[in-house]
N, C-alpha and C positions, 0 to 999 in steps of 0.2 A: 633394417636388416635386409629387407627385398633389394633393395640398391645397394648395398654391400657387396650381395649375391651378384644379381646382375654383373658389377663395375668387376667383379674377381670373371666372370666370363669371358667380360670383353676383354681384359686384361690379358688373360691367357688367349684370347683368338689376336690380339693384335702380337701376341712374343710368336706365336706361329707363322703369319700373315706375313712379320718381317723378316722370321728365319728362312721364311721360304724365298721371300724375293735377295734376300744377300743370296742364297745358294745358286738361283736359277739365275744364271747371267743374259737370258734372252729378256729378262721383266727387269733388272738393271740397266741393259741397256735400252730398254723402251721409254721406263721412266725419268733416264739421263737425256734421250734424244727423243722426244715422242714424232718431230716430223718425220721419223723414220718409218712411222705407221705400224702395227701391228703385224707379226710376222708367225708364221705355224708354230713356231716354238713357243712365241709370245702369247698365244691362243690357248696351247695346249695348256701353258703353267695356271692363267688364269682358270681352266675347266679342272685341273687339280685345285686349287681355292675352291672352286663352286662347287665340288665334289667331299669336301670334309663333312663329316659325322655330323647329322642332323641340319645342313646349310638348304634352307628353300631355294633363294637368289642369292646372285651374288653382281655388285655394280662396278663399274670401276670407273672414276671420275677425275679427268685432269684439272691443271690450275684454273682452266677457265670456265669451272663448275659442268662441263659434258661429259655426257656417257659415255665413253669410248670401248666399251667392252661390255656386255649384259648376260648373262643366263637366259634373261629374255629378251630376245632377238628384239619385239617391238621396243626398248627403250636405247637403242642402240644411236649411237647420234644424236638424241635430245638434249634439249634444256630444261628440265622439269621444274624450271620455276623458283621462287623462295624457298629456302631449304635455310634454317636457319642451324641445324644438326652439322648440316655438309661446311656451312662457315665456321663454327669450332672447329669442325676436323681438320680443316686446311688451315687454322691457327695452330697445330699439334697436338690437338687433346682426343682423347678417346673417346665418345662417345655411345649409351650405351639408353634406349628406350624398351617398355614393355607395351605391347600392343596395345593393350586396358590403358595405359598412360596417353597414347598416343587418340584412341578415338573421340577422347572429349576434346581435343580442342580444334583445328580448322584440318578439312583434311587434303594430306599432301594429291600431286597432281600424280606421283608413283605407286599410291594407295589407290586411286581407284577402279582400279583393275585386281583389290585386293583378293577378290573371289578365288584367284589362282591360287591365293595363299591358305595357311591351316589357319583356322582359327584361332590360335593362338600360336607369337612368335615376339622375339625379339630383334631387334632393330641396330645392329651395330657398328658404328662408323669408326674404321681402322685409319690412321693417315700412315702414310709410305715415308720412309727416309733417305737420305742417301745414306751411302758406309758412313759417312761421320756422324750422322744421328743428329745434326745439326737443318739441316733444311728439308722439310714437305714439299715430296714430290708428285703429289697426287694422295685422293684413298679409296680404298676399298671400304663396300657398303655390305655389309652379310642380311639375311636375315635368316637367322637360325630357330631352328624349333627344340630348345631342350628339354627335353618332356622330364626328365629325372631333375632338372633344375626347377622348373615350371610347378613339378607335382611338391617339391620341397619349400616352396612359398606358397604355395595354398595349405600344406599341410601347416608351416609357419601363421599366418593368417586365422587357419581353422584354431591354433593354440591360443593364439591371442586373444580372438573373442569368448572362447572356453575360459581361460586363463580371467580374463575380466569380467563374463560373468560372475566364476566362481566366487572372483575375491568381493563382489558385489553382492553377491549374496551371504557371504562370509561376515559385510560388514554388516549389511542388512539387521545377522542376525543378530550380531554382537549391539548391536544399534535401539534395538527394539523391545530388547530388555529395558535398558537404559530409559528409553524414551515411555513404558508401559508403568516403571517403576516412577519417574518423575511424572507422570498423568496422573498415578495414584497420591501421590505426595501434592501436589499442587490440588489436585481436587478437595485430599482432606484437608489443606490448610485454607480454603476457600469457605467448606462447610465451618470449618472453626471460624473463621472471621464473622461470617455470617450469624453464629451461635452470638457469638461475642459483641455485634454489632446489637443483637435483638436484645440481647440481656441489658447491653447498655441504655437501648432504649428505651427499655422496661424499668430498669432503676430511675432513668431521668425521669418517667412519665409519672412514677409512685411519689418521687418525693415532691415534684408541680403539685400533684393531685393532695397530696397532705399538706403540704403547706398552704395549697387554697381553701382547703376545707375548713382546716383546723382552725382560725381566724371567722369565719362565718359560725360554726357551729358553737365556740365559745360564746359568741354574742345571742343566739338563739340561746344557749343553755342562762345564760347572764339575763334577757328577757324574758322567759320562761319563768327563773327563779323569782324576779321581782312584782310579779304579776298578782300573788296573796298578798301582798304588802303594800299594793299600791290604790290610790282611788283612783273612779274611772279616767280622768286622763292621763294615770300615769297607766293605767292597763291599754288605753287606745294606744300610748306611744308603743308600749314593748310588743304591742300586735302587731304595728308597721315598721317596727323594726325586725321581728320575724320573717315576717312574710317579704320583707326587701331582703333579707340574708337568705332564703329562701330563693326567691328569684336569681340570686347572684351564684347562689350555687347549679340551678338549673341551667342558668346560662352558660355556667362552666361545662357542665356533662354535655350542651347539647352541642359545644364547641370540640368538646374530645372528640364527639360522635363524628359528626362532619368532616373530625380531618381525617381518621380513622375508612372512612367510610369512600369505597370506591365513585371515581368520578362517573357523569352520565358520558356517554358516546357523544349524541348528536350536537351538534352546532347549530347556532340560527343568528341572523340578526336581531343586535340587541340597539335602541334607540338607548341611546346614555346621556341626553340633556334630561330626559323623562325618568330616567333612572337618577341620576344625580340629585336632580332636584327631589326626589321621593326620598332618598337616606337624607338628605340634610333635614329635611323636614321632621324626619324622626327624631332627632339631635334637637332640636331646636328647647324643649325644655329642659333640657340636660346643661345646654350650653346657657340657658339666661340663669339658672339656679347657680352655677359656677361664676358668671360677671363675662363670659366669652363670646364674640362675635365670631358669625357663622359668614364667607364670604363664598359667590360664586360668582368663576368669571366663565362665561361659555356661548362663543361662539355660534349664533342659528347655523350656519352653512353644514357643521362637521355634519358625516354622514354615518349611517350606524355600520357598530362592528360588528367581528366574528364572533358568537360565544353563547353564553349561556345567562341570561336576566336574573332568576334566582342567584346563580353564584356569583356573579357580579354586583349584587345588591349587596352579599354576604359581605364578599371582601370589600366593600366599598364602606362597607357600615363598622370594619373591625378598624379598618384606617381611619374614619372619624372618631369612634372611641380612644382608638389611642394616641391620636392628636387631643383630643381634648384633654384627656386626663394630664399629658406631659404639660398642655400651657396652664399657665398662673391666671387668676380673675385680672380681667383687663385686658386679656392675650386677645388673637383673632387666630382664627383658622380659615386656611383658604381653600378654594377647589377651584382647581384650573385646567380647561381643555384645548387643545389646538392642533393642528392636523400637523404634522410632518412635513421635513421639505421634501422627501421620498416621495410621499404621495399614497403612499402606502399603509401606513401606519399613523391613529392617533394615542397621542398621550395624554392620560390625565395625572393630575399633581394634585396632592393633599399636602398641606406643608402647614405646619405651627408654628411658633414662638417660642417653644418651650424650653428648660434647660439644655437639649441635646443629647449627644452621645461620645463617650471617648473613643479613640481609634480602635482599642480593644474591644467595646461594645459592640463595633460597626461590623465589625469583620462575626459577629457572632449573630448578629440580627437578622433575622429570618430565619435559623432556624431550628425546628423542632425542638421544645421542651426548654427553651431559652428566653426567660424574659427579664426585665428591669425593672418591672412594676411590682413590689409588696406582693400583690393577690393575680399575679397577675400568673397563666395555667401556661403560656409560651406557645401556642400552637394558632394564634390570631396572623401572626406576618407567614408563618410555614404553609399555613394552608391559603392565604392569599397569594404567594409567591407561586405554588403545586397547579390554583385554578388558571392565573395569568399564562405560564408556562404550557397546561393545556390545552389551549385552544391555541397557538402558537407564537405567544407574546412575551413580553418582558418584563420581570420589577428590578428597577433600581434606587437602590437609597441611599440618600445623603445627608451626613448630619456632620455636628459641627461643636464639642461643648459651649455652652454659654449662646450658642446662634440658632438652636434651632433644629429641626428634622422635616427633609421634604422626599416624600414617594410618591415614584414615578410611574407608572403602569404605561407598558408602552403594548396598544391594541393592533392585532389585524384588520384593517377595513375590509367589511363582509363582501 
């Protein structure tokens, strides 16, 4: 709209510009003949030009881009240079700049003496015709100050950013309901997820917990009961079968507990040939009572990792239990360690012989409240998966039906 403005200015000074020079036949014949040189008449018409309503300068510039006429006497005769304004205008177009327009970019060689000028001004390059309106005979350069035009684009300008504010706030506000009312809706459907996620929890954990109990305490009530009826070796047996159903339920609570139960902070180096070999060791009556061989293959070089001894004894002893239990008498279990080609990271592997897992087991294994074994509480791979992850490491497992199950524990070297 500011160039709108402007371009109706210039518009209207050049239908003046040229009325005037068809009228004044001394500035006709100057611009028809210019070797004729400027003549008092020729003088005069131009000081009417420099003399319109609001005009600072005013230039007058032949085909071979010179001043031959100036308001200011100092530019009178010049060549002022690149002027790429003055070459449109001597192509016929009217040309129309606003001071502010013009300071940003290089500044001309007729501007630096701008101090003569107002502070603000418009810059307007007229070109000259002849009567047929067909060829450019030169143009006149104005600079005008229109202050009633001038104060009408700033006031213009002052609307716009009002105008943009407003509607900026306008949308703001229409916006912020919107946005307050979907925060409250997303927030309560989060806390429901979360309700939802626990309850589910809480039902998986209730029926693990009765189905492993319920199986152990039958058999203590079953030993219990036969224990009047029986001679001492049949009361020895129903005593250690108590106290084994006993221990298996123990084992179960103190498995809830542990996973239940927040990890420690600190980290330290853990030596895991020293560790390894201590759970296998544990195993080792468990695995000759079953027909199972116990195999380590381990590396002297590997060096110890990042982590925690106790929880890595834990999780290491829940992966031997449930490799053994999955293999058949006759099976072997291995344990295998070796460094990375990173360099950074070692892995150990527990891997059995046992039946395996289907693709729909695999994708459920590890976690929480999930297992495949009769008595088995599902919280053994979740919380070895929770410890590994902790310290900044990795489990991955792969099984296979009918081939087998190997997990991966992949360590930070400390």
């Amino acid at each position: 709209m500011s160039d709108r403005l402007l371009l109706q200015e210039a518009v209207l000074t050049k239908e003046f510009v040229q009325s005037l020079v068809l009228v004044e036949k001394s500035l006709q014949a100057y611009f028809n003949d210019p070797s004729a040189g400027i003549r008092p008449k020729t003088e005069e018409a131009f000081r009417h030009i420099a003399a319109m309503p609001n005009v600072m300068r005013a230039n007058v510039y032949d085909l071979q881009r010179r001043v031959i006429w100036s308001s200011d006497l100092q530019l009178v005769d010049r060549d002022l240079g690149p002027n790429p304004e003055l070459e449109q205008a001597l192509r016929g177009d009217v040309v129309v700049e606003f001071d502010s327009d013009q300071r940003s970019g290089p500044v001309k060689e007729e501007h630096q003496d701008s101090a003569r000028l107002q502070n603000a001004f418009v810059e307007i390059y007229v070109p000259v015709r002849d009567a047929s309106g067909e060829r450019v005979l030169g143009v006149i350069e104005l600079y005008k100050n229109p202050r009633s035009l001038i104060a009408s684009i700033e006031r213009l300008r002052n609307y716009v950013v009002v105008g943009a504010g407003l509607s900026g706030a306008a949308l703001f506000i229409a916006l912020f309901g919107l946005v307050r009312r979907a925060d409250r809706l997303i927030k309560a459907q989060q806390k429901q997820i979360v309700e939802n996620e626990r309850l589910a929890a809480i039902g998986e954990m209730s029926s693990a917990i009765a189905h492993g109990i319920r199986n152990p305490l039958a058999s203590i009530r079953s030993s219990a009961e036969v224990i009047p009826l029986s001679d001492a070796k049949g009361i020895e047996e129903a005593v250690q079968d108590i106290v084994a159903e006993s221990d298996r339920l123990e084992a179960w609570v103190r498995d809830l507990l542990s996973y239940t139960r927040p990890l420690a902070e600190a980290a330290s180096p853990v030596n895991l040939q020293s560790l390894v070999e201590r759970c296998v060791r544990d195993f080792d009556r468990e695995a000759q009572r079953r027909g199972i061989a116990l195999q380590i293959e381990w590396p002297d070089s590997l060096p110890a990792v990042r982590g925690d001894a106790m929880l890595f004894a834990q999780v290491l002893r829940s992966l031997l239990a449930n490799a053994i239990e999955a293999s058949a008498s006759g099976g072997c279990v291995g344990v295998h360690g070796q460094r990375d080609t990173d360099a950074a990271t070692i892995t150990i592997s527990v891997e059995d012989h046992g039946t395996g897992m289907t693709e729909a087991e695999l994708k459920r294994a590890g976690k929480p409240f999930h297992t495949t074994k009769p008595g088995g509480l599902g919280v053994g791979l979740a919380q070895a998966r929770r410890v590994v992850e902790r310290f900044g490491g990795r489990m991955v497992i792969e099984s296979a039906r009918g081939r087998g199950t190997v997990v991966r524990l992949e360590l930070k070297i400390a």
